[in-house]
N, C-alpha and C positions, 0 to 999 in steps of 0.2 A: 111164486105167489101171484105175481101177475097174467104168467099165463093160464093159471087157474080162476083167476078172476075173471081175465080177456073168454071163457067157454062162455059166460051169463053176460054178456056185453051185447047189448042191443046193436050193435054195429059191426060188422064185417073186422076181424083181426085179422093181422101177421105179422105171423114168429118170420123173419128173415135172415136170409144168407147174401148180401150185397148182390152180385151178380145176378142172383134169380129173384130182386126184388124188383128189377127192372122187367120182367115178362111179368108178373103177377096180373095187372090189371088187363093183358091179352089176355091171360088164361080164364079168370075172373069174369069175362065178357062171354068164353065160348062157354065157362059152365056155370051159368048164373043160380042154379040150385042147388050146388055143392055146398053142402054140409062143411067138408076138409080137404082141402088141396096141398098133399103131402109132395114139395119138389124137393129133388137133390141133384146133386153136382154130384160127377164123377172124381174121385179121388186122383189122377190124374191132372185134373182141372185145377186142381186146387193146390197141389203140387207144383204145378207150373206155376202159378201165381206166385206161389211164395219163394222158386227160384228165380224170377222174371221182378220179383217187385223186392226180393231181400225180405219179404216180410218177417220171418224165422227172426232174423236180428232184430229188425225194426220193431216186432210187439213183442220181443223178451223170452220169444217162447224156449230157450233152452232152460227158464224158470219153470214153465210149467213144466219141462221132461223132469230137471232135477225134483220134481214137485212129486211128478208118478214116481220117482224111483223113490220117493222118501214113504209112499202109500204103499206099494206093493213089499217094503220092509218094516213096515210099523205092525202089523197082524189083524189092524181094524178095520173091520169091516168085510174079511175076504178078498182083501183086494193081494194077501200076499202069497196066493195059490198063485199069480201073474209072477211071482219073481222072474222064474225063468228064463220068461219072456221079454222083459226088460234088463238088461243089463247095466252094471254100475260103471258106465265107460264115458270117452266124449266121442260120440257119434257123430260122424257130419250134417248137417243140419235137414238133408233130406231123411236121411235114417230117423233120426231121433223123431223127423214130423209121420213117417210112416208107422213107426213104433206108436206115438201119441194115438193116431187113427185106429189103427188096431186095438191097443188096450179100450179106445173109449168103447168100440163098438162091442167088444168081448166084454165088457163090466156092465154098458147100459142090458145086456142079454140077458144078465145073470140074476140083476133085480126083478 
């Protein structure tokens, strides 16, 4: 709701990702009539981070896998054509963030 709100905001928004909210106001600068400045991080990037900082333990995220594994088995929404793809196992914590990644961008596709 808020990023829906944040489109009619008389003022410059952003949706952020930590690391790339630190270049924003470079980029910002070179393209000052940009409408939408869509950045992302390489999956990579973001992997290393969360082996490098533990993040995986540290924000719980084996909750969110067991989370997709309980979506992709309930039948709501279509989310349970993904079974396949996620497995009901315990994964080591880079698999399971690999898995997360792919199913988000495979379901965000599909709406």
């Amino acid at each position: 709701m808020t990023f829906a709100a944040s489109k009619y905001a008389r003022t410059r928004q952003a949706v952020k990702e930590t690391n790339l909210f630190f270049t924003l106001p470079g980029l910002l600068a070179l393209l000052p009539d940009a409408l939408v400045l869509i950045l992302s991080r390489s999956p990579l990037g973001v992997a290393s981070s969360f082996e490098h900082g533990g993040l995986f333990r540290r924000w719980d995220y084996a909750a969110r896998y067991r989370q997709m594994i309980t979506m992709t088995r309930s039948g709501n929404g279509g989310a349970d054509r993904y079974q396949p793809l996620v497995p009901d196992d315990d994964p080591p914590d880079l698999v399971a963030l690999t898995r997360l990644q792919c199913s988000t961008r495979c379901c965000s596709r599909t709406r």
